[in-house]
C-alpha positions in Angstrom: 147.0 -84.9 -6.2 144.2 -83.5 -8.0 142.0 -85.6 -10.8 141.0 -84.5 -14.1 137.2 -84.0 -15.0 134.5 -83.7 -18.4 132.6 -80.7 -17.5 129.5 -80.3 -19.4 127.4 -76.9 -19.6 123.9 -77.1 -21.4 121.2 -74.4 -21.8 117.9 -74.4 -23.6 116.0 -71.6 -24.0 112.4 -71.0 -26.2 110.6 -67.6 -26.3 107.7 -66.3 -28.1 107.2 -62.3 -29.4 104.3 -60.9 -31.2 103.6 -56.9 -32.0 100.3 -55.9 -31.6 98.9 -53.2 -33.3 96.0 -51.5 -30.6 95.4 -48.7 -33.2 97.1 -45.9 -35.1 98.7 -44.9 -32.0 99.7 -47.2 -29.8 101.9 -50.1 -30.5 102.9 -53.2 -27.9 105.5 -55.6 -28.0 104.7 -58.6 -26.1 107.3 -61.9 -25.4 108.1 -64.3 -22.9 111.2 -66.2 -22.7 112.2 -69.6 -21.0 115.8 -70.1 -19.8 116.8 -73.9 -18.6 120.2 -73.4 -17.7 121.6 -76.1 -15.0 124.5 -75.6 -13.0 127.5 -76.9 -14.4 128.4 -80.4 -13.6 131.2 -83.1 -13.9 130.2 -85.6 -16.1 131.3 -88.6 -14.1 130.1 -86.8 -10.8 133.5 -87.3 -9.8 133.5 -83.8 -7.2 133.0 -83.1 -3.8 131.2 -80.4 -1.6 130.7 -79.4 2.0 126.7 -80.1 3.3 126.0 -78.8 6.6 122.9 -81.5 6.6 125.6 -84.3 6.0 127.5 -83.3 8.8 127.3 -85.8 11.9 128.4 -83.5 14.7 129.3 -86.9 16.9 132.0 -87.3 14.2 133.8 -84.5 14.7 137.4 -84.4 14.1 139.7 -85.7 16.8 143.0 -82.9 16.0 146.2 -83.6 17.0 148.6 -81.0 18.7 150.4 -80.0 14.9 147.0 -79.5 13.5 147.2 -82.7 11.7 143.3 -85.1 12.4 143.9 -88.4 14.6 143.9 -91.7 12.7 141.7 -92.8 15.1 139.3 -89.9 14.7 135.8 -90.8 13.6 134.6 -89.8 10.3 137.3 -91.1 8.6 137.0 -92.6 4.9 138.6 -93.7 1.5 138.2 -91.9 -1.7 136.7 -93.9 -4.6 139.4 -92.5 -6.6 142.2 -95.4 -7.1 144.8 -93.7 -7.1 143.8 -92.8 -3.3 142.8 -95.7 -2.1 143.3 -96.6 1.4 144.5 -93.1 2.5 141.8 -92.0 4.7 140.1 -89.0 4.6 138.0 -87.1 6.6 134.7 -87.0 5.1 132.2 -85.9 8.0 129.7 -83.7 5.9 131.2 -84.5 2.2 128.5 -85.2 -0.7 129.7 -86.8 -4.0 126.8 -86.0 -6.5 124.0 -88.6 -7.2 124.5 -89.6 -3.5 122.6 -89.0 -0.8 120.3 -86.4 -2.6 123.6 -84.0 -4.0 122.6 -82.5 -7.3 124.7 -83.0 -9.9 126.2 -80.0 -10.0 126.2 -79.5 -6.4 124.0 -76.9 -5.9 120.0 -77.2 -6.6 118.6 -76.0 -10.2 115.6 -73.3 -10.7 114.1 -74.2 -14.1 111.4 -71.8 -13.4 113.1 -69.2 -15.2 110.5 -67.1 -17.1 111.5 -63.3 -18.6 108.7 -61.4 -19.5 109.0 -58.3 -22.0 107.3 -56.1 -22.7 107.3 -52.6 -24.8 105.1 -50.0 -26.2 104.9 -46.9 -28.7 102.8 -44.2 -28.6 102.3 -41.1 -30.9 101.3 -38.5 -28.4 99.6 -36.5 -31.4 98.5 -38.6 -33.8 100.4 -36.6 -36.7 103.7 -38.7 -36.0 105.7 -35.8 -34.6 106.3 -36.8 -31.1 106.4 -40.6 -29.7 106.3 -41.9 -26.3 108.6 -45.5 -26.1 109.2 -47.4 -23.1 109.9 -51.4 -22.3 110.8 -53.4 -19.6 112.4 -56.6 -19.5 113.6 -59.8 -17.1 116.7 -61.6 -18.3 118.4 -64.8 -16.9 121.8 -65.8 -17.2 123.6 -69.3 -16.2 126.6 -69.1 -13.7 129.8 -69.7 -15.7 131.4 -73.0 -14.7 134.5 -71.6 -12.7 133.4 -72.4 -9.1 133.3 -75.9 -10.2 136.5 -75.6 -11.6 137.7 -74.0 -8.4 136.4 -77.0 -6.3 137.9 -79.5 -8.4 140.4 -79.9 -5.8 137.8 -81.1 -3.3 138.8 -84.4 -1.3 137.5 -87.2 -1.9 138.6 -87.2 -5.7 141.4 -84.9 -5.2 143.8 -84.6 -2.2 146.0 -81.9 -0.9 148.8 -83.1 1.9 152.1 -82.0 3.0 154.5 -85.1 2.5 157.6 -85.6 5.0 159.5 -86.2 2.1 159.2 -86.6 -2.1 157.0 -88.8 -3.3 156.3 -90.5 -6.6 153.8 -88.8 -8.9 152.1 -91.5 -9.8 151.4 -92.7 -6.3 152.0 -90.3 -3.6 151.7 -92.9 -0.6 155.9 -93.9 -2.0 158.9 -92.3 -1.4 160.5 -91.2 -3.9 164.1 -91.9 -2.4 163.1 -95.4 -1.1 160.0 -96.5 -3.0 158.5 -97.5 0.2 155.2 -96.2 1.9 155.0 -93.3 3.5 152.9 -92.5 6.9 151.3 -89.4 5.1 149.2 -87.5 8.0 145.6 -86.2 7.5 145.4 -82.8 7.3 142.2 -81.1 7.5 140.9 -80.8 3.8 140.8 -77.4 2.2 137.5 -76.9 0.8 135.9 -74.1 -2.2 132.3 -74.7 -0.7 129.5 -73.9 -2.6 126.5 -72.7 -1.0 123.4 -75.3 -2.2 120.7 -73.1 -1.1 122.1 -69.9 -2.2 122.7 -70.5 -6.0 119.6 -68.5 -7.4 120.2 -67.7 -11.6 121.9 -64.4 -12.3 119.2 -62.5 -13.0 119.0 -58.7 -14.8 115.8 -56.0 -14.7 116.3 -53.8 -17.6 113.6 -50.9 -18.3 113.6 -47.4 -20.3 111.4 -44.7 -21.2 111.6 -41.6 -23.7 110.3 -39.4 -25.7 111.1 -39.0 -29.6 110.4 -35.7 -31.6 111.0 -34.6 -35.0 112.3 -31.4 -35.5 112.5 -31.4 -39.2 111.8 -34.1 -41.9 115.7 -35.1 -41.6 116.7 -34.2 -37.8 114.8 -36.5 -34.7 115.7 -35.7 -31.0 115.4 -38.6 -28.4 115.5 -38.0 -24.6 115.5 -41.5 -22.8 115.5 -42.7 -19.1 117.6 -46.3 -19.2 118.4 -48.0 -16.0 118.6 -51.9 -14.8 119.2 -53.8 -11.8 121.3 -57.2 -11.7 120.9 -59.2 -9.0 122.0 -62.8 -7.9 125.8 -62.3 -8.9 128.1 -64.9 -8.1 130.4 -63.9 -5.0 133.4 -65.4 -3.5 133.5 -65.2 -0.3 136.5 -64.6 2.5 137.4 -67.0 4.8 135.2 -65.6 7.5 132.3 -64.0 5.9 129.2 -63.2 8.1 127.1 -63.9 5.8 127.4 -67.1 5.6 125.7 -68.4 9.2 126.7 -71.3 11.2 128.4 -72.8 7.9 131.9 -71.6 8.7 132.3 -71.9 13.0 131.3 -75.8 11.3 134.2 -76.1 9.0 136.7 -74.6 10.6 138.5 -75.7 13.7 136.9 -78.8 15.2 135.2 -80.1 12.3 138.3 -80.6 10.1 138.1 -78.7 7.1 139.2 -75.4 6.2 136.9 -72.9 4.2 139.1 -71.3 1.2 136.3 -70.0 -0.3 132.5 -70.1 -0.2 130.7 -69.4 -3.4 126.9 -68.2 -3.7 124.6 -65.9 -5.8 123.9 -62.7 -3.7 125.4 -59.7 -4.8 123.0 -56.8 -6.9 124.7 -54.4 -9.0 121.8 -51.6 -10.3 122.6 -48.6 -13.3 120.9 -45.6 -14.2 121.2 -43.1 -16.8 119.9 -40.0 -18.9 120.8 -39.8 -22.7 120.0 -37.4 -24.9 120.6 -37.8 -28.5 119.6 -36.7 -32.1 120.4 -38.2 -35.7 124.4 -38.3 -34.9 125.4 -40.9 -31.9 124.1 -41.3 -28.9 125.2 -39.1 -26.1 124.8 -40.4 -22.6 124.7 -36.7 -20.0 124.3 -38.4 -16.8 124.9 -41.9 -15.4 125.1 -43.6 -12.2 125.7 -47.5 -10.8 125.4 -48.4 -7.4 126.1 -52.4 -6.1 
């Protein structure tokens, strides 16, 4: 059974830019841009997520033989969602956000997004025959709301079980043959986690440098260096990535949950090229891209 959510993305962003004239040769453009782009969230903070810190390790899951966690097990719980009430759930180590500290959209903000640019012309010769131009810029993007999406399955709000037999949509603790209750077991949940500490804003480092020549009055050749560097990508993770510490020996196994997926910002992509071009369109001659 999963629930429905309102999710809600919201960005604000101011910047200022000013050209400055230093003299007859040398030009700068100068800006600096603010990016406020919280995390996605569900409006009615109806989600779930995995928190190591929430995790009482004297509540660890008592299994049964088929997998399935003990009804006497500690750590067991009810969902505030009515529809689950009174099946328990195992929720050693499960925030809801605006409790005990969870964000809002599960992971922490950075509002202290600030891109600087910065750029410059310069007329090697004064005569307006050859120009030097180079900038450089930082650039911040939010994280598109699909991992939330993705963890909208989460218990408590949503529940995944195997049923011994159908049940009725509209409350899966009856059988649908009988209309009586079932004795549905408690399988360990399966989680999307995301990674709280490990949500930094996808961020991009974009630079170039060239040289501009006339070699007429109606024909200008351009040779430019452009390269930038992306870091802070969103990855999925496997089921066992290394990378992710003690997070997954504490999901997995005793603890009661299985990891599908665990979601953070820390993979870099980086490009670099040479184009060389006149009046007609660009051409790029060389180009590279490394992650």
């Amino acid at each position: 059974m999963q629930d429905h959510g309102l999710w809600n993305n919201v960005s604000w962003a101011a910047y200022v830019q000013d050209n400055w004239r230093v003299n007859r040769r040398l030009t700068l453009n100068l800006g600096l841009r603010w990016d406020g782009v919280p995390h996605t969230y569900e409006a009615n903070n109806r989600m779930g997520n995995f928190y190591p810190n929430l995790y009482d390790r004297a509540k660890a899951a008592l299994l049964n033989p088929d997998g399935t966690i003990n009804p006497a097990s500690p750590g067991l719980g009810f969902s505030p969602n009515p529809i689950l009430a009174n099946v328990p759930l195992y929720l050693n180590g499960i925030g809801i956000p605006g409790q005990n500290g969870v964000p809002k959209g599960l992971v922490d903000n950075h509002w202290a997004a600030f891109g600087p640019r910065v750029g410059f012309a310069y007329d090697l010769n004064g005569q307006g025959k050859t120009v030097v131009r180079g900038g450089a810029g930082m650039m911040y993007e939010r994280i598109q709301g699909n991992d939330m999406y993705d963890a909208g399955p989460n218990i408590p709000f949503s529940l995944q079980v195997n049923t011994p037999a159908p049940v009725e949509m509209d409350d899966p603790r009856l059988s649908l043959a009988t209309g009586t209750a079932l004795a549905l077991p408690i399988n360990p949940a399966s989680l999307t986690g995301l990674n709280r500490k490990s949500y930094k804003l996808p961020t991009s480092y974009q630079w170039s440098l060239g040289v501009q020549h006339s070699l007429t009055t109606k024909t200008v050749a351009s040779i430019a260096y452009v390269g930038n560097t992306n870091r802070f990508q969103k990855r999925p993770y496997g089921i066992q990535p290394a990378r992710s510490g003690g997070l997954i020996p504490l999901i997995n196994g005793t603890a009661g949950f299985q990891l599908q997926h665990f979601r953070g910002s820390e993979d870099s992509r980086a490009f670099h090229s040479i184009r060389l071009s006149t009046n007609e369109p660009t051409l790029t001659i060389m180009g590279c891209s490394s992650t």
